[in-house]
C-alpha positions as CSV (number, residue, x, y, z in Angstrom):
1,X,-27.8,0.1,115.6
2,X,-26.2,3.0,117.4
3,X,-22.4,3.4,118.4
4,X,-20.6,4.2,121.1
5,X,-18.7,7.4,121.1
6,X,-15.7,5.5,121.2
7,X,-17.0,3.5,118.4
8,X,-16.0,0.6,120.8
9,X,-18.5,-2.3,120.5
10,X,-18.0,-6.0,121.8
11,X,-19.3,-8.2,119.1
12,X,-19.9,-12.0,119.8
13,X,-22.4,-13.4,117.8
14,X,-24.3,-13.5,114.5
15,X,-23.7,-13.3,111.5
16,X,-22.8,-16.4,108.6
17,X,-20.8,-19.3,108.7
18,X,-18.3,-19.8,106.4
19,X,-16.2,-22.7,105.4
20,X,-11.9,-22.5,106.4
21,X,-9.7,-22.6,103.8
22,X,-6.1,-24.2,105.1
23,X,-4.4,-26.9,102.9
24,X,-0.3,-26.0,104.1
25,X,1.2,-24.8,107.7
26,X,2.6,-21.4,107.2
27,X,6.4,-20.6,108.1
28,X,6.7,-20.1,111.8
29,X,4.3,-22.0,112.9
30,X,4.0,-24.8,115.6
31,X,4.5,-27.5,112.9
32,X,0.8,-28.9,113.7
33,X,-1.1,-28.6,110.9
34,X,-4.1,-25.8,110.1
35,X,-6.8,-26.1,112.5
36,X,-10.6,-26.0,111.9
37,X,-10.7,-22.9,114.5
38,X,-10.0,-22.8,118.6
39,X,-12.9,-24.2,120.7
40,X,-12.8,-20.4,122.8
41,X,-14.9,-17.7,121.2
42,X,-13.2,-15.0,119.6
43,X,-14.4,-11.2,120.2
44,X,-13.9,-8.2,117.7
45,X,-14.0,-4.8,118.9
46,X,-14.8,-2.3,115.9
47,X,-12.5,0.6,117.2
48,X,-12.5,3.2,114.9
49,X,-14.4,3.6,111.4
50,X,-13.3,6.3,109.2
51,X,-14.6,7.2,105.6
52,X,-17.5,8.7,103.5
53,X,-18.4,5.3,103.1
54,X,-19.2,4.3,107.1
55,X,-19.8,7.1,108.8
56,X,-20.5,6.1,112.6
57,X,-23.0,4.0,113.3
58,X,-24.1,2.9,110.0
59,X,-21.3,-0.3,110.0
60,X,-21.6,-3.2,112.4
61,X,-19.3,-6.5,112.9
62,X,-20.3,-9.9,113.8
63,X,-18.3,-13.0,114.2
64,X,-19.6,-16.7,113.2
65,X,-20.9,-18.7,115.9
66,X,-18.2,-21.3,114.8
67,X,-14.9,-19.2,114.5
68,X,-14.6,-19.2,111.1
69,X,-15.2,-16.0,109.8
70,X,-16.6,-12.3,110.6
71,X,-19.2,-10.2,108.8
72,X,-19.5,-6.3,108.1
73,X,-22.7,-4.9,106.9
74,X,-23.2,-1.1,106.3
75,X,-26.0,0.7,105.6
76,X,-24.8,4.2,104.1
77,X,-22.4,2.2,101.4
78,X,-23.0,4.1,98.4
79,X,-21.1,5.6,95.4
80,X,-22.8,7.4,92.3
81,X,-23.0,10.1,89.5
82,X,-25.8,12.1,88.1
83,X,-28.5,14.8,88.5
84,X,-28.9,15.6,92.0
85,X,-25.1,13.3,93.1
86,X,-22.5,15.8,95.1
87,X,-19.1,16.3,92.8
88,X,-17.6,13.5,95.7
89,X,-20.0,11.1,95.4
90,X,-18.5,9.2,92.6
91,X,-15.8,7.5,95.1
92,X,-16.9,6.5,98.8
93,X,-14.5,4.9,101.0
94,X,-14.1,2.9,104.5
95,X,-11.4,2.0,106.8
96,X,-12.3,-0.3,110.0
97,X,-9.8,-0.7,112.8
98,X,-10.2,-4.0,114.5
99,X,-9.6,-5.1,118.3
100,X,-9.1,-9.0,117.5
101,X,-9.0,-10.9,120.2
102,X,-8.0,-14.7,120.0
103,X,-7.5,-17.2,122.6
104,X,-4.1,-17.8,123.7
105,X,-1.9,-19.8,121.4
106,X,-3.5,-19.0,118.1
107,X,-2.9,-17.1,115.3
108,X,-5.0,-16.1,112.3
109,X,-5.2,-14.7,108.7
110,X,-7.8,-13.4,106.3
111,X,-8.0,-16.0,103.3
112,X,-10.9,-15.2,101.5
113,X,-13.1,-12.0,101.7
114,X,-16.5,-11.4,99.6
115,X,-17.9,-8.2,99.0
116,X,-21.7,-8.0,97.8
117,X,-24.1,-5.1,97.0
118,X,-26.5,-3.6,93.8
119,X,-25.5,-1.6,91.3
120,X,-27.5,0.2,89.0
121,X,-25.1,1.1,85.9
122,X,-26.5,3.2,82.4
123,X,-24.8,1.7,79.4
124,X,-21.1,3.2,79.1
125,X,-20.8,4.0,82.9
126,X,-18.7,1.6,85.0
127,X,-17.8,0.9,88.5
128,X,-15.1,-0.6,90.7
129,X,-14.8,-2.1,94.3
130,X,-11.3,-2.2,95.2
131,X,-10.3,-3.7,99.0
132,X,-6.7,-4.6,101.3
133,X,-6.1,-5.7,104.6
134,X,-2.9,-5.1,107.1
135,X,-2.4,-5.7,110.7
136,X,-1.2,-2.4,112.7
137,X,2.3,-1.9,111.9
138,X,3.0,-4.3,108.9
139,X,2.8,-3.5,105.2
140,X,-0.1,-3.2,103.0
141,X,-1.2,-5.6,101.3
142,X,-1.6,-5.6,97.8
143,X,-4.8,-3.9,96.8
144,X,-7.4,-5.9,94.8
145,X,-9.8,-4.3,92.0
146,X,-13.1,-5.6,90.8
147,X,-14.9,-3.7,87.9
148,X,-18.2,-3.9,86.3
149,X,-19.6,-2.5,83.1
150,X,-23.1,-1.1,82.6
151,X,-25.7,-1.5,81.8
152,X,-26.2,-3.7,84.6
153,X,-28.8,-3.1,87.3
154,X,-28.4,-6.2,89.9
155,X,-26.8,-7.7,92.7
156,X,-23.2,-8.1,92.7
157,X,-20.4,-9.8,94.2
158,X,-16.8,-9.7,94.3
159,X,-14.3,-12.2,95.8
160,X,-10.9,-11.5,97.3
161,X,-8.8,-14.9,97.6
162,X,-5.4,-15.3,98.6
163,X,-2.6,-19.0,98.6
164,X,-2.4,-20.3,101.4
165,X,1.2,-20.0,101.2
166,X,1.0,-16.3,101.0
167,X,-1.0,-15.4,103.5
168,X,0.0,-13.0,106.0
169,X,-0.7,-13.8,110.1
170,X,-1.5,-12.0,113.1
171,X,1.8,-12.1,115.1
172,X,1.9,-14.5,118.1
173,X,1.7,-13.2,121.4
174,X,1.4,-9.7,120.0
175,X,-1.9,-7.5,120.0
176,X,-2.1,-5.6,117.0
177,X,-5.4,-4.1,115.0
178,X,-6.2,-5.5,112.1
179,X,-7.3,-2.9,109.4
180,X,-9.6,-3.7,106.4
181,X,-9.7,-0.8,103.3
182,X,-12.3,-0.6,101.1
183,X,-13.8,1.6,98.3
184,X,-16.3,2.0,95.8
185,X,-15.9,4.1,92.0
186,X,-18.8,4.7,89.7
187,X,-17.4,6.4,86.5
188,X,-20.1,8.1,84.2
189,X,-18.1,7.2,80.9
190,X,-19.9,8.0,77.8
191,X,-23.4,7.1,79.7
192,X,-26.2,9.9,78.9
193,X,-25.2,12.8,82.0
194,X,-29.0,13.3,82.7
195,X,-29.2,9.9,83.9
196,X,-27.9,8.4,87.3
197,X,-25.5,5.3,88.3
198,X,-24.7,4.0,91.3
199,X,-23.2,1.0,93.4
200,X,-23.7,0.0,97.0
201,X,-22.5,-2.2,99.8
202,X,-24.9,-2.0,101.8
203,X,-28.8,-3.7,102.4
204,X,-31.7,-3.2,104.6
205,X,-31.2,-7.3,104.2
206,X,-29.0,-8.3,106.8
207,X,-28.1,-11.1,104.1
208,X,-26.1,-9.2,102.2
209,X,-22.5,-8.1,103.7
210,X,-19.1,-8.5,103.7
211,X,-17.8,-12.1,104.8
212,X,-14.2,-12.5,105.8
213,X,-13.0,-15.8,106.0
214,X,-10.3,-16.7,109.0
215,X,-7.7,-19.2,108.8
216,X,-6.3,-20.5,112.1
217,X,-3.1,-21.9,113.2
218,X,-1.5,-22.7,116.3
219,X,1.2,-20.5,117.6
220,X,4.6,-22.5,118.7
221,X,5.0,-23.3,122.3
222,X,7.0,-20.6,124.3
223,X,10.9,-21.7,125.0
224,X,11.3,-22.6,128.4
């Protein structure tokens, strides 16, 4: 699917369901308990996309027809060493701005993220998908680090979680974009250099993306 020059696209269905997370009420909110999601369908614009990872048009979002979670699937996601492999290929990268738009009175936060692809690994190389998330104008936060060993020449996946209790929310009645890092590393190591490694994120099988899990909450009531 092709992008906009803006690399502005309106994205309102498709993609998987997934399961909310929520077991405490975060500080500042309304005092009524998580939610399951709001009843109003959210939109996510994909604003910008930067990286050797994604370049434009090969990433597209899509949010769950029930609220709880958005996908990312790419199709040019792919880090590796060898005959043939440009000296940069070893390390690709992504950033994706996000438009989120929620209905009024809600807030949300990215509990659990999972990242799958293949990897095709020679015994002694290795590689690593690291990830973090932050709204516009808030710290990082802290980055997260999978690694896998060759030989190994299968699917993989990776899981991000984080506590409930130290999850970090969209502000109220503030529109900020929400930015998602990732990256992929395939080290060589003491595999044979005539043979070649990689790892991907991305599929011809719309099956296999990204899945970002939302928790919701209920913003507190303006003072009157």
């Amino acid at each position: 699917m092709t992008m906009s020059p803006s690399l502005s696209r309106t994205l309102l269905i498709g993609g998987a369901t997934a399961a909310l997370i929520a077991t405490a009420t975060p500080a500042g909110a309304s005092g009524s308990g998580p939610i399951t999601a709001p009843p109003d369908k959210i939109v996510i614009e994909l604003a910008t996309v930067n990286g050797s990872g994604c370049r434009e048009g090969t990433a597209e979002v899509a949010v769950a027809p029930d609220n709880t979670a958005f996908t990312v699937t790419y199709s040019e996601y792919l880090a590796q060493v060898g005959p043939g492999a440009p000296p940069t290929a070893f390390r690709k990268n992504c950033q994706l701005n996000l438009r989120v738009h929620v209905p009024n009175g809600f807030t949300y936060a990215i509990v659990q993220a999972d990242y799958r692809g293949f990897a095709f690994l020679q015994p002694g190389a290795s590689g690593q998908e690291r990830a973090n998330y932050y709204f516009q104008g808030m710290p990082q936060t802290s980055q997260r680090t999978h690694q896998f060993n060759g030989p190994l020449n299968d699917n993989w996946q990776a899981t991000d979680r984080t506590e409930y209790a130290d999850l970090v929310w969209a502000p109220c009645g503030e529109k900020r974009n929400f930015n998602i890092n990732t990256e992929l590393r395939v080290n060589a190591g003491t595999s044979n250099p005539q043979a070649t490694s990689f790892m991907a994120m991305d599929s011809t099988d719309a099956s296999v993306n990204t899945l970002y899990h939302l928790a919701w909450q209920a913003c507190p009531a303006p003072r009157t």
